[in-house]
C-alpha positions in Angstrom: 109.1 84.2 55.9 109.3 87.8 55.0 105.9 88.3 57.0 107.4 87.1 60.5 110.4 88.9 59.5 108.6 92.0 59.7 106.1 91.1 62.4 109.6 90.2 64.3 111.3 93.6 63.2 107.9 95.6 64.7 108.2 93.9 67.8 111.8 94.6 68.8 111.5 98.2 67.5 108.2 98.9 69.8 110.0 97.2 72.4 113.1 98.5 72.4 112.2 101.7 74.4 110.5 99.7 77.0 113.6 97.8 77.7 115.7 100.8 78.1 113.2 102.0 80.8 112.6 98.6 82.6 116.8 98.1 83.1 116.7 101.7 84.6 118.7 101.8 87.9 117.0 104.2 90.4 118.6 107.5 91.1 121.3 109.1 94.0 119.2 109.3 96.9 117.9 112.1 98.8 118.6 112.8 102.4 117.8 110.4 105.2 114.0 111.0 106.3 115.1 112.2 109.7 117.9 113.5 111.5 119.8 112.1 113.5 120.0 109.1 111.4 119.5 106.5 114.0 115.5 107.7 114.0 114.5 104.1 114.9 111.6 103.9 117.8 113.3 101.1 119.7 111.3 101.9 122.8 107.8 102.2 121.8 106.9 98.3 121.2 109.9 96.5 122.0 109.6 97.3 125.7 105.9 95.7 125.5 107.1 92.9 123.6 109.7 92.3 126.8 107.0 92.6 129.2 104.5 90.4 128.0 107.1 87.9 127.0 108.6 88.1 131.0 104.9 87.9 131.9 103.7 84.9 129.5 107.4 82.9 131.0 106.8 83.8 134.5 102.8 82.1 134.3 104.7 79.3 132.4 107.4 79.0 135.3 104.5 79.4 138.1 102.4 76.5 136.1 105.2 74.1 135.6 106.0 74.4 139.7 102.5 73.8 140.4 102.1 70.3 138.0 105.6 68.9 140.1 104.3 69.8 143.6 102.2 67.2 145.4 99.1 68.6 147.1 98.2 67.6 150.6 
């Protein structure tokens, strides 16, 4: 009994700085990483994403018409 005791005792007082540390909340932030804050590329890949979406609908559209119409 008195060993765990002590085996129990080491273990919470080794651990006890650890905890401390691992609870931590992380500091004020700094400033924003660019300025003005809306720094968002919105126009680089989104447009292409449109496109090829407008493009990959318009084959689907142009397919679908061509299965209903009867060919002479």
């Amino acid at each position: 009994m008195k060993a765990s005791l002590r085996i129990t005792l080491l273990i919470v007082l080794l651990m006890a700085p650890v905890i401390g540390a691992l609870m931590a909340q992380p500091g004020p932030g700094g400033p924003p990483p660019c300025w003005p804050p809306p720094c968002i590329p919105i126009d680089g890949g989104l447009s292409l994403l449109i496109g090829a979406g407008a493009l990959l609908g318009g084959k689907k559209a142009l397919d679908a018409r061509k299965a209903r119409k009867p060919v002479i």
